[in-house]
C-alpha positions in Angstrom: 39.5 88.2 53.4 38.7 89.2 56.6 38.9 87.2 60.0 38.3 88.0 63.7 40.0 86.8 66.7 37.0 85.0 67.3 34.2 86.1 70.4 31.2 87.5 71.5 28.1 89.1 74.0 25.1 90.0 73.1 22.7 92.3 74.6 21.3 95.6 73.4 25.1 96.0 71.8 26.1 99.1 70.4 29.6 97.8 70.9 31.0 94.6 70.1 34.2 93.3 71.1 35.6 90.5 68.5 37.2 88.1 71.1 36.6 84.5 72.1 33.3 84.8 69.7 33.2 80.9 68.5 29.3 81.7 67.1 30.0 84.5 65.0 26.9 83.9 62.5 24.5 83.7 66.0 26.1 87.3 66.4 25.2 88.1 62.8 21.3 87.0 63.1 21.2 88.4 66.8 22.0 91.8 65.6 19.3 91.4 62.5 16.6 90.0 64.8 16.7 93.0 67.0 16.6 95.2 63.9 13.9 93.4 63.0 11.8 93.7 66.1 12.7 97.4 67.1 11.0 98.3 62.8 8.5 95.7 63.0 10.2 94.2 59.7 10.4 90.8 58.1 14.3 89.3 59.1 14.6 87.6 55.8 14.6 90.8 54.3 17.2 92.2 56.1 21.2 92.4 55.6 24.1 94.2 56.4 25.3 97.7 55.2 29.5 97.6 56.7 30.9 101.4 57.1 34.5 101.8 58.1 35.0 104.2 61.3 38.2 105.7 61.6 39.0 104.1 64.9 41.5 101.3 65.8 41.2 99.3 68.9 44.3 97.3 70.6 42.9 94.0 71.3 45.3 93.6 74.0 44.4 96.9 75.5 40.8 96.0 75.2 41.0 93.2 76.8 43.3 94.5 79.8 40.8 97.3 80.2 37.6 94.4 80.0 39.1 92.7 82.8 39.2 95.8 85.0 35.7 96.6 84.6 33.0 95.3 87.1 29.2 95.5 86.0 27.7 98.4 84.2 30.5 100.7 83.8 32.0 101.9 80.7 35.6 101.5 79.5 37.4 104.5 79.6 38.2 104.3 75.6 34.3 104.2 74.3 33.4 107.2 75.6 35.1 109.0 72.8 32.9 107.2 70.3 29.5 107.8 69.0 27.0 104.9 69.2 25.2 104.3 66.0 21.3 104.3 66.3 20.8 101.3 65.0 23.3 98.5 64.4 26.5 97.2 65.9 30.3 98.1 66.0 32.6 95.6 65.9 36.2 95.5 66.2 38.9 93.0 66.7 39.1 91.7 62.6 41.9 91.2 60.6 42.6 91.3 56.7 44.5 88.7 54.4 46.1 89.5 51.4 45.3 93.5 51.6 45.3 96.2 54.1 43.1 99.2 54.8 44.4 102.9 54.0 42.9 105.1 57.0 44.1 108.2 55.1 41.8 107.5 52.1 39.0 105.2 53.7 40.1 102.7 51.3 41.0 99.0 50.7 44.8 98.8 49.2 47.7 96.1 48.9 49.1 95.0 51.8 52.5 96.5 53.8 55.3 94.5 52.9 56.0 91.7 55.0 52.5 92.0 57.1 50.8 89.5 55.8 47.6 90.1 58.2 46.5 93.5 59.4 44.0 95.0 61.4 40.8 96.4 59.7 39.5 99.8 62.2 36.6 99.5 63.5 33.1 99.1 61.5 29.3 99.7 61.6 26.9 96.9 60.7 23.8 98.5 59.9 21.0 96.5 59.2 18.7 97.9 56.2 15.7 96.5 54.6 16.6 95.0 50.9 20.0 96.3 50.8 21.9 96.0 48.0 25.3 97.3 47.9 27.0 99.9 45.4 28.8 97.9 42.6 31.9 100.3 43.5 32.0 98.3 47.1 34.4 96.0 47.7 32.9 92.4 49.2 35.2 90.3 50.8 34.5 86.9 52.4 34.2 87.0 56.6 35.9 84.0 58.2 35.8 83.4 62.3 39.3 82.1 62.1 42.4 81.6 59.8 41.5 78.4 58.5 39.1 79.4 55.3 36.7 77.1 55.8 34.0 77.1 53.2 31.0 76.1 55.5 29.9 77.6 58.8 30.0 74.6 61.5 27.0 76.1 62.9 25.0 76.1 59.7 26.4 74.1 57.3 26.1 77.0 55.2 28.9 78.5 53.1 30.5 81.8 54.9 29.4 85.1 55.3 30.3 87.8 52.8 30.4 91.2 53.9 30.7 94.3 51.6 33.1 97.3 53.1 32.4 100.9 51.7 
């Protein structure tokens, strides 16, 4: 399981900070409405492809650097990175139960004694009728710790997201 430390912006993202987000699914169909517009294709056709960068962020440091900032500049720390043509990356999420090996791009158990750690960063790319690689691991998106089975925005049950 996966979980954020909950918040959002959206504008034309190409880089999404997982802080203070408490509609995380708005986030979700944002980012698939704009795919859908900039193709010209139908949203309901539309889902998520997740990719694992090899980049971490410090939440703390992000946020420390946020506050800093005044309108239209960049932080310092995502220059280095390479925005994605189409797509969002998100940071700020945390596992449960399992951990992520950065020296293999892989999902494995979890450290002892850590029983939540940070995932790096990843790519949401939307794609038309996407259906994942049965050798991708899917594991259920939750906004906080709780595990709630239904979105309060929705009603619906939560998001599953499938990490390759």
């Amino acid at each position: 399981m996966l979980h954020s430390n909950a918040g959002c912006f959206l504008e034309d993202i190409l880089l999404f900070i997982q802080q203070d987000c408490t509609v995380f699914s708005g986030f979700l169909t944002g980012t698939l409405q704009t795919h859908a517009r900039k193709y010209n294709q139908p949203i309901d056709h539309l889902s998520f492809q997740f990719t694992v960068q090899p980049l971490y962020r410090d939440q703390e440091e992000v946020t420390e650097a946020m506050a800093k900032l005044h309108f239209g500049e960049e932080m310092e720390m995502d220059k280095d990175v390479t925005t994605p043509e189409d797509g969002v990356l998100v940071h700020g999420l945390f596992t449960d139960g399992f951990s992520w090996d950065s020296d293999n791009m892989v999902v494995t158990d979890s450290r002892p004694g850590e029983m939540n750690s940070r995932v790096p960063m990843l790519h949401m790319e939307p794609r038309m009728d996407y259906v994942p690689d049965d050798s991708c691991y899917h594991a259920p998106l939750y906004k906080t710790a709780a595990r709630a089975g239904v979105l309060s925005t929705t009603g619906k049950g939560w998001r599953e997201m499938t990490v390759q």
